[in-house]
Structure formats: C-alpha cells, structure tokens
N, C-alpha and C positions, 0 to 999 in steps of 0.2 A: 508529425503533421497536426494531431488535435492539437499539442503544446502550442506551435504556431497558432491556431484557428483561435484559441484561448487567449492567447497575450494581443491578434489583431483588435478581438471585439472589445478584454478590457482596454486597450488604449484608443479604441474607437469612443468608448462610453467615458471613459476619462476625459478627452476632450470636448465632450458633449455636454460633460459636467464641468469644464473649466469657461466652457461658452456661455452655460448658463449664469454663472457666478460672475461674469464679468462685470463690467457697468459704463457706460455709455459716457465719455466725458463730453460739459459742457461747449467745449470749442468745436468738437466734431458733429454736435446737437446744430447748435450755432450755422457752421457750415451747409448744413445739410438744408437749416433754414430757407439760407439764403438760395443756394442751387432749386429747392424747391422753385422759389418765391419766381424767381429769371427764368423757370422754364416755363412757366405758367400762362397760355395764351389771352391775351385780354381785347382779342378781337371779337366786336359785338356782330350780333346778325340784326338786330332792332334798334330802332332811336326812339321809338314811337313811350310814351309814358308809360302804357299799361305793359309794355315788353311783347307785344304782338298777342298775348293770352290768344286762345280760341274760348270764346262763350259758348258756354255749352246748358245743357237741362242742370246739372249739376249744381254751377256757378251762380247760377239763377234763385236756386232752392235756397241758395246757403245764403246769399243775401237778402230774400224774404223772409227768413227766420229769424235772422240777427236782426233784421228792421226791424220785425214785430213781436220781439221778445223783449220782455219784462223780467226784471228779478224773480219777481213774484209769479210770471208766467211763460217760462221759457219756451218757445217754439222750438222742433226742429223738423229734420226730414231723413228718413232712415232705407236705405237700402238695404235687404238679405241677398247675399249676392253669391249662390250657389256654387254655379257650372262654372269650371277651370277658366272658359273663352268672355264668359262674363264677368270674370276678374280681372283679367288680360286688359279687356277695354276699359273697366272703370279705372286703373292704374292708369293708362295710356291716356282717357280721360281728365282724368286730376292734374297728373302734369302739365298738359296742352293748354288748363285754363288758368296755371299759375300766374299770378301777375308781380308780385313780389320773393316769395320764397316756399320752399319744398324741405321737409323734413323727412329722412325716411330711416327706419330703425328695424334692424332684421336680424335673425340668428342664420339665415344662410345667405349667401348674396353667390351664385356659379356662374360659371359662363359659359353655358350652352346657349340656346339661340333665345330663349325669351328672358333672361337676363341679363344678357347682351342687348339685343332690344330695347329693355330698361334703360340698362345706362348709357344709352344711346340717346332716349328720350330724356334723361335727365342732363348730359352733357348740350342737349341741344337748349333745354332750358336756361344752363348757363349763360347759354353762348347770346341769348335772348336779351339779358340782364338778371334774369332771376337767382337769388341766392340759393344755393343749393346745401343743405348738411346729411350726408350721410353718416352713418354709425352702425358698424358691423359686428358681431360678434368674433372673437378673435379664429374661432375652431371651425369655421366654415367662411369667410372672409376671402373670395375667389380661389383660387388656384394656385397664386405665389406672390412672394411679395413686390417679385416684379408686375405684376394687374395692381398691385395695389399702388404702386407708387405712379405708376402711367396713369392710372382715376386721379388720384389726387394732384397730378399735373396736368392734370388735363384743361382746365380754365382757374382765373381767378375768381371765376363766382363759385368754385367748387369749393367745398373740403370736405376731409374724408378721416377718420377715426376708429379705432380697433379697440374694443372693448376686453375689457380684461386680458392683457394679452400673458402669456405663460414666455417666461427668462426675458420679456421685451423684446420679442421678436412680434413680429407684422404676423407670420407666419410661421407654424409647422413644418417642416419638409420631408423630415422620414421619422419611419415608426419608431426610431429610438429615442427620439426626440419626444414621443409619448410619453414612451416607456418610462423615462427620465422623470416627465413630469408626474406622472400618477407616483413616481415615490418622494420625490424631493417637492414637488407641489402639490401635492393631491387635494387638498381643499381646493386651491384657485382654479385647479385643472376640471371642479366640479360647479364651481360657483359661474352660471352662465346668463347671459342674458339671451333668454329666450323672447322679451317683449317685442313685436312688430307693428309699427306705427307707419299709414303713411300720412302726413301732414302738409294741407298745402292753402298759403293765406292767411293760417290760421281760423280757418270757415270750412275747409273741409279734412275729416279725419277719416281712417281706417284702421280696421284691425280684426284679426282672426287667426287664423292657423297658418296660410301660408306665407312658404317664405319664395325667394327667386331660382325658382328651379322648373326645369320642364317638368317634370311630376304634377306641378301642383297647378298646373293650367293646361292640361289635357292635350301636352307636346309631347310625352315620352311613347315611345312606340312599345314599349315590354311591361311599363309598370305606370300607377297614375293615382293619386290622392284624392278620394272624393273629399272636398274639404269646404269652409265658410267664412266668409269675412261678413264684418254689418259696417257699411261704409254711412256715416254722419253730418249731416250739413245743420251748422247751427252755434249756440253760444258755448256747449261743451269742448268743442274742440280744443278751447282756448286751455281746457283742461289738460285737454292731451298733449299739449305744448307745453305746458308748465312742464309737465313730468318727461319731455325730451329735452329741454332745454337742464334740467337734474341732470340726465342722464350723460348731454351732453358737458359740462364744465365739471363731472366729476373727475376728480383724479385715474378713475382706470380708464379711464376714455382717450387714447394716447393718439398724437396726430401724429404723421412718417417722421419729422426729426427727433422724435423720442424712442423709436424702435431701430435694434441693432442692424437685422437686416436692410431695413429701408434706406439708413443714414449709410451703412457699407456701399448698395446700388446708384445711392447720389454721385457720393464721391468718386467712384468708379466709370459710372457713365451718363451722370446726368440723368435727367426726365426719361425714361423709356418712354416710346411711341406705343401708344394703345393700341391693340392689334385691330386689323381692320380684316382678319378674315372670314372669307362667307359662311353664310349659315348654312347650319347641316339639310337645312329643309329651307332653301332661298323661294319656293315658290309658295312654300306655307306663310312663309313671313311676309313676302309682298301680299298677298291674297288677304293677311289679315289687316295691312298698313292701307291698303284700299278700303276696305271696311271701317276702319277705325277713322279716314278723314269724311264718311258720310255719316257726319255730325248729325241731321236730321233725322237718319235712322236710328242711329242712338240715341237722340233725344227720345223717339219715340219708346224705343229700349225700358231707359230710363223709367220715363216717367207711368209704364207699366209696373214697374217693380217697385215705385215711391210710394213710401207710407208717411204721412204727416201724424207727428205727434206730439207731444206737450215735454215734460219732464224725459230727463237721459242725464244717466251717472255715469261715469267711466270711473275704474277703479285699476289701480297700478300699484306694483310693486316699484322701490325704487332703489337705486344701489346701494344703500344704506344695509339693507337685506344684508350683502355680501361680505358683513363685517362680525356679521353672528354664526357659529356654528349652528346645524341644524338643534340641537336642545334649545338652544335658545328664542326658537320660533315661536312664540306662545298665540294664544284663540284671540287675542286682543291685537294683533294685529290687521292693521286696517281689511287689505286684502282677504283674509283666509275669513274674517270679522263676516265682510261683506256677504259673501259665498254660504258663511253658517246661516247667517241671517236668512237667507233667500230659503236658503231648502227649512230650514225651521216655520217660517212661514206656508209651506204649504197645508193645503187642509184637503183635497182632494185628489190630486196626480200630482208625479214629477217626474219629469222626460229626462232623461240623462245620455248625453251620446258623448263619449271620449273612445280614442282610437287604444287607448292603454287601461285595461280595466283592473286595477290594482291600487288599492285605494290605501290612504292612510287611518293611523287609528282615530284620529280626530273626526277625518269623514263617517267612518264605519261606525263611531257613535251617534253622531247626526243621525244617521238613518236607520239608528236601531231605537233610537228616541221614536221615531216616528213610528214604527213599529209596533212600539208599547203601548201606544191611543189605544183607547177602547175603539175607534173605529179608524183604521188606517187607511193613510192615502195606498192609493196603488203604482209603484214605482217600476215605469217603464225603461228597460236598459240596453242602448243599443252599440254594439262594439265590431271589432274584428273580429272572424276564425281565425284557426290556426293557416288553413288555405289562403288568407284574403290577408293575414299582417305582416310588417316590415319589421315586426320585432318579437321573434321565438321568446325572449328569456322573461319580455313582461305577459305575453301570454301562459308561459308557463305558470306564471303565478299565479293568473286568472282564473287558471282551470284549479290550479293546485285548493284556491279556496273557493270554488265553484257552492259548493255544500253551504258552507256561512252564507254566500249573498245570498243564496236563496232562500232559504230555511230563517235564517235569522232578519238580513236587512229586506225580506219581503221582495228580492229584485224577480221580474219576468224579463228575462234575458234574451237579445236575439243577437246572433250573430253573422255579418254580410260576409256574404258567399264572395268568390274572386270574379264571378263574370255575372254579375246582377243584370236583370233582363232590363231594369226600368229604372236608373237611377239618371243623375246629371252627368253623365259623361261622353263626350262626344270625340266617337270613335272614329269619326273624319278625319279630325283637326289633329288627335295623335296618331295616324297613321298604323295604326294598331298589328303588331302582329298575332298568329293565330293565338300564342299560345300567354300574350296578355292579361294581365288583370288588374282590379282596383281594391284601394284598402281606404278606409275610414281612417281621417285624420281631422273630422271637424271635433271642437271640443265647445259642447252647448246645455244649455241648461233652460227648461220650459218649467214652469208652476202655474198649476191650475188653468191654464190657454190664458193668462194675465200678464206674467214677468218673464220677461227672454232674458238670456245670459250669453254673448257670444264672446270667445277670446279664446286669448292660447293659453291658459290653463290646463292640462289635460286631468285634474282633478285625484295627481298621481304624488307619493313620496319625494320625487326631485322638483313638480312643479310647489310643493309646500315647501321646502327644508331649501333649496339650491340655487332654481333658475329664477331671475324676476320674469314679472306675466302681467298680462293684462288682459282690459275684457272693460265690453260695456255692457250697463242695464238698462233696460227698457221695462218701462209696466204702463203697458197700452196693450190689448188685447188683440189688436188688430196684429200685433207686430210677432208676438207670442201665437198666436196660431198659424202664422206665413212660417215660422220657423217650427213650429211643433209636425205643424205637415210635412215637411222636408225632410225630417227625424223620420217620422212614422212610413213615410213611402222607402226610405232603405230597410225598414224591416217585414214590410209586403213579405209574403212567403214565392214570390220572384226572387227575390232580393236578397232574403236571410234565411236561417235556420232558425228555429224556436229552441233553447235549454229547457228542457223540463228533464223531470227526476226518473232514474232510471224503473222499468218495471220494479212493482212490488216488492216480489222475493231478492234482489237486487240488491233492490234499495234499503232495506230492513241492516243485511250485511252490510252496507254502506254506511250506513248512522252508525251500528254499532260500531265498527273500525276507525272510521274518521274522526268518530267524536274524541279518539286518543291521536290518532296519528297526525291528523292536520296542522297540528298546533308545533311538531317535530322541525327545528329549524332543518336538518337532515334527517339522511333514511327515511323519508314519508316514501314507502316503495307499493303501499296498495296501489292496484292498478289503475283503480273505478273512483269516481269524486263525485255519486252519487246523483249527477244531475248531466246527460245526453243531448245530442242533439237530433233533430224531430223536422219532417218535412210534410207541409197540410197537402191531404191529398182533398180537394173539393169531389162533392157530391150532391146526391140529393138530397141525403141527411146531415150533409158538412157544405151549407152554403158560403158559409163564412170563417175564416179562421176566428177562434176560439183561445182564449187564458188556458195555460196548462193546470191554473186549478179548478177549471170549467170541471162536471163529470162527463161533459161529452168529448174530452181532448184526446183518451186514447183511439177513440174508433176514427178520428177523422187526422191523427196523425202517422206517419209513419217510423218505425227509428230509421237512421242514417248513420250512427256511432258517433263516437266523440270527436273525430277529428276527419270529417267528408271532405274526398277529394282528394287528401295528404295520404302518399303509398304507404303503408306499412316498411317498408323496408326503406323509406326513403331517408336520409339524414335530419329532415326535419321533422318526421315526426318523433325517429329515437333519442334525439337532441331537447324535444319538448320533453319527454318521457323524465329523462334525467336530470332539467332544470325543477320538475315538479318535485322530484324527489331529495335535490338537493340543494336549491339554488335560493331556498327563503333567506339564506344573510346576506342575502342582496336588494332583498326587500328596501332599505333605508335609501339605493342610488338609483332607484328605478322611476 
C-alpha cells in the first residue's frame, strides 16, 4: 500500500514536471489569438465623445492642476484616504469619471463581492468606450484560469495580463504545483510584483497598500486590514503611467494566448461566460451602489479630504528589478536611494508604520546613523501584535530582535491590539462577527510633520531584494500631518500596546544573554527579548500617556506580557515561540 501511495505521488509530480517543461507552440498561441479576439463583445453602451464619464470633485481637481501647472511649478491635489469604504468609493469614483482609459496594476485581484464589484465597474467602462488594461500579479490573479480568460473576453476595450507567471500558466491550481515551483523556480516563484496603481486619464493616480479583496475595504466579516492609499490628481500621474506602461510591454507581462492553461480553455471551449452570480452580501452591495451614484455627496466627501499642494514625486521599482538576484540590490538604486534619502533627512521625528516589522540591514543602518547624532530624532514605530497580524513568522522576527530596535535604532514601539476601540474601520459595512478583528497593513512614512511617504513598501527584506513597490512623496506639511495623525490615532492606548523594556532585574539578564544569543541564526531559545508589552492606565498623576523612557512610565503603565490576548496554549503563540528561536534563515524572504 505505502509502495503504491509512493509511485502514485512520484508519477503525479513527474507529470507536473513534464507540464512545466513543456512549451507552448506558436500555432496554438496563434489560435488561441484568434478564438480570443471572436469572443470578444464589441457592443458599445455610449456614442457620446467623452464615453458617458460621470464628472465628479475628482475630475475636476485633476484638470485644475494640470491647467495650472508649470514645469517649474507643478500643482496637484492629494487625497489620504483611510477607512476601507472610502477606498471603495474613490475606486468606484475614478472609474465612473474615466473618459478615455483605466490602468489598474495589483498583487491580488479575488472574487468576492468587492472585487467582483470592481470588475464589474471596469467591464462596464469598457463597454463605455474606455480602454481598459489590467495587470495582475500571477499568485493571486482571481481564482482560476477560467475568471481569467472570461476577464479578458469579456470586451474588446478590455485586456488583461499575468505578471510573472511560473511554467506559463495563468494560474496555480494545487499545492504541488507550488511545491514544484519553489524547487525548479524558486527565484521567479519569489520575484513578485507587488506595485498597485490605479490610473485613470492619466490625471488621476492611486496607490498604497491595498489590493481587491473584502479585507481591505471593510467587507470581511471575521478579519479586515486597516490599511492607506494617497489617491493624486495632477502632472505626476503622467509619471505613474510611464512606469505601467514598463510594466506593461515587459516580457513577463504575458496576455491569455501566451499561457498554457488559457490557450488549453480556448481551444476547448471558447470564451467562458463570466460568472454573474450574487453577492454574498447583495444588500450591502446595493446599499453602497446607491451611495456611490449620489455624486454630490461625495463630492462633498471629497473635497473634505483634499489637500492642494505644489511638488509630488512618485518613485517605482520596475521590472528590471527582476533580473538581479537580491546581492545585487545595491543603496544607489533609485527606489531604496529615495527611502534612505527621506529618513536621512530627518532632524527631529520619524513615524514609521508597516504591518511587518522586520527590517533589513541597510534600513537598520539608516536608523542607527541617526542614532549616533549627538542629538537624536525620536523614532515613533507603529505595527502589529502578535493578536492583531496575519503573519506569525514575520512577527516572530520582530519580537526575536525586539532588544536592537530598541536599544540600538532608538525605536518607541507600539503595537495595535485586534479590536481597537477608535480606529477607521467600519463595523457596519463588514458585518462583523463577535469574535472579529483588524490588522495593520498600511506601510507609511512621516518626517518631521513635513514629508509623507505613502506605498506598498512594507520596508521589509522581500519588499528590498524581490517584490517591485511603489509609493508616492509629498513635502507639504499639511499633507504629512493628515497622515502622521492617522499613524498616531492607531497607537492611542485604545488602540495599541506600548513596548518598553522589561522590569529592571529582567532586563539586566536580558542584555546580558541577548547581547550573545540574538545574533544565533538558530537555538536563540531564551524566553524574554528584553522589551514587553505595557497598557496606560490614566490617572490623576498619569493624565496623559507618556515615552517609555519618560521616569514617570512605570507608575502610569501597567505590564500585560509579551504577547496580550494570545492563549498560551494556543498554536499561535507556541508557533511564534519557535519561529523566534529558529526561523532567522528566513530573514532574506520575509
């Protein structure tokens, strides 16, 4: 019987390996061309020029800025755009005012109901006249290569592209098919496009952390991403175009007659019908599709949330990236150039919030430079617990070198709780059940309440060395305190946990041991990593939280231990336990 179970799986993984090795010939590419091209609807809903756009506060912005911009003095107009359902809109927004074309660039694209939604608003774009190009990352790129191939037939103003894809499939389909590739491709299986762009006009851009998932717009009922986009109306965007338009006409950017799967489902049965069935929540969806056509209210929305400002840099990695191993990465590259730049320039604070707090060596020099002034900024750092993240093995690292950022790179660390009393997320619109929570996924950068930094960088070993990223800059004060406030309200003592250093007698044993063991790529098995976490209790003598190197932090905090909230017996905290202990050679893919 094992004999059997042994010979099923090698000849299961043999033919896994004779699929990926195959190669796609020219005639059946051809083919598949064609069957695309004929299923392809080229029925318009619009005759009218502008393709019916809806004008909105947006559209409005972005053509006052481009009018009254100069080389020499570019205007623009900047949204922070927080809460999950005020993403929702402004997405839903930008499309509706497209008049010519829609670029939209994403590492996830699912299909639950608000990105179904999506490409719902984007097929109807199509169907408008507007050009539409999607470009998806190949390892999250919907559900199968049958959605994929129903998108990309779905109009002739559509097309649709798979980034990097692994054996030239569209799609993944079972785990072996991983498996395969983390040995026979493991660089490609690593090298990701993580940048998210939505581009529309080229006048109005977006970009930040999320991708098309209920998560990340406050639809999921069990879990939900507090996360950040800074949506841009203005001459930059033009910018952000250049670098989808790269991304697009590069070689790994493969459109369906190129991928084995896709060209197999042509052949077989033509276009598949996009699925039309309902959403899991049809009356959340209408209730927001109501909402989303009283355009005056969002106008009003809007132009609450507009910041008018002069100078905006966007700064991108491009697929070029993907042709270097990570040694190859060096400080003189534009991107990571950028980033040093910005925290090098600070002279008095710098806000730091990523969801993965695991930094590479390059950063931890940064901010140990800064350290060394004779008089240091003060480096505020705001992340996940172990309660509140979606990822045990980069936390474990977090904790594992808890001791260095504090001690060394100066960080006052706070960490958000999983049911923050006060943050942006609205427990309506995800139907919340009891036992619910949310996790930090914005990745942002404030200096001095002067320079915002918003993108998907998470300032981590994979977004250096692997994924391309992006991210725009702002140095306007106004725009840098709208986002440094937002930072700072998740680490309210509602919100988060304070790190500071464990009691004294502790702590003393904690230096001593750590200052050998940390550094242990394995067996780092002490317990304690010298720095807890701490809950303000307000008072008459404690009216305000306090810096844990205040001398009044011990009386007005309380301990709560390393990991609040997380059972001791439960899998995830003994699973952190042993990542800290032995999980640093994974530091490089994290």
């Amino acid at each position: 019987m094992h004999y059997r179970l042994a010979l099923a799986l090698a000849l299961t993984w043999l033919c896994l390996a004779c699929a990926g090795c195959s190669t796609l010939s020219p005639k059946d590419s051809a083919e598949a061309t064609r069957i695309l091209a004929e299923g392809k609807s080229t029925a318009l809903t619009c005759e009218r020029e502008d393709h019916c756009a809806i004008e909105n506060r947006l559209s409005r912005a972005a053509d006052s800025a481009i009018a009254s911009s100069t080389a020499e003095a570019p205007k623009h107009a900047v949204w922070i755009v927080e809460s999950g359902q005020e993403a929702l809109h402004s997405r839903v927004s930008m499309i509706r005012a497209a008049q010519h074309s829609i670029d939209l660039q994403t590492y996830i694209f699912d299909e639950d109901d608000s990105a179904r939604m999506i490409m719902r608003e984007l097929i109807a774009a199509a169907k408008r006249g507007v050009k539409v190009r999607i470009l998806i990352d190949q390892l999250s790129a919907f559900k199968s290569a049958r959605t994929q191939v129903a998108v990309a037939g779905a109009h002739q103003n559509l097309d649709l592209k798979i980034y990097n894809p692994l054996f030239e499939r569209g799609s993944l389909s079972n785990p072996l098919q991983y498996a395969l590739a983390s040995i026979a491709q493991f660089r490609t299986l690593n090298q990701r496009m993580h940048t998210k762009l939505l581009i529309v006009d080229d006048k109005l851009g977006l970009t930040g952390g999320r991708n098309y998932q209920d998560d990340y717009f406050d639809w999921s009922p069990s879990f939900n991403f507090l996360d950040r986009d800074i949506l841009v109306a203005g001459p930059v965007v033009r910018r952000m175009s250049e670098t989808f338009n790269v991304f697009w006409h590069s070689s790994r950017a493969k459109a369906m007659p190129e991928l084995k799967d896709a060209v197999s489902l042509l052949q077989t049965q033509g276009v598949p019908k996009l699925s039309d069935a309902a959403y899991e929540f049809p009356d959340r969806v209408r209730a927001f599709q109501a909402a989303s056509a009283d355009v005056a209210a969002l106008d009003d929305m809007y132009a609450r949330m507009e910041i008018d400002t002069g100078d905006v840099q966007f700064i991108a990695d491009l697929p070029a990236k993907h042709r270097r191993g990570p040694s190859a990465v060096r400080k003189q590259d534009p991107f990571s150039s950028e980033l040093s730049q910005v925290i090098a320039s600070t002279q008095s604070e710098i806000i730091l919030q990523t969801p993965y707090l695991v930094l590479t060596n390059a950063a931890q020099r940064s901010f140990v430079a800064l350290q060394d002034r004779a008089e240091p900024p003060r480096v505020i750092v705001s992340s996940n617990s172990l309660a509140s993240t979606d990822n045990m093995l980069t936390y474990g690292m977090a904790y594992k070198y808890r001791r260095r950022y504090m001690r060394r790179l100066g960080f006052e660390m706070f960490e958000l709780k999983p049911h923050p009393a006060s943050v942006a997320f609205d427990v309506v619109a995800a139907r919340s059940e009891k036992d619910s929570h949310v996790a930090i996924h914005a990745k942002s950068i404030v200096v001095d309440r002067t320079i915002a930094v918003v993108g998907t960088h998470n300032f981590d070993p994979r977004s250096q060395h692997y994924n391309t990223e992006a991210a725009v800059i702002v140095r306007d004060p106004k725009v840098a305190e709208r986002v440094a406030h937002n930072m700072l309200r998740m680490m309210q003592p509602d919100n988060a946990w304070t790190i500071a250093p464990n009691r004294k007698a502790l702590r003393k044993v904690d230096e001593a041991v750590l200052s050998g063991t940390e550094a242990l790529p394995i067996l780092d098995l002490w317990p304690s990593r010298y720095g807890t976490s701490y809950q303000f209790v307000p008072g008459p003598a404690c009216p305000a939280p306090v810096s844990f190197k205040s001398p009044d932090f011990q009386k007005c905090y309380r301990l709560v231990g390393d990991f609040p909230e997380v059972n001791v017996v439960s899998l995830r905290w003994w699973l952190t336990r042993v990542i800290t202990a032995m999980g640093a050679v994974t530091m490089p893919f994290l």
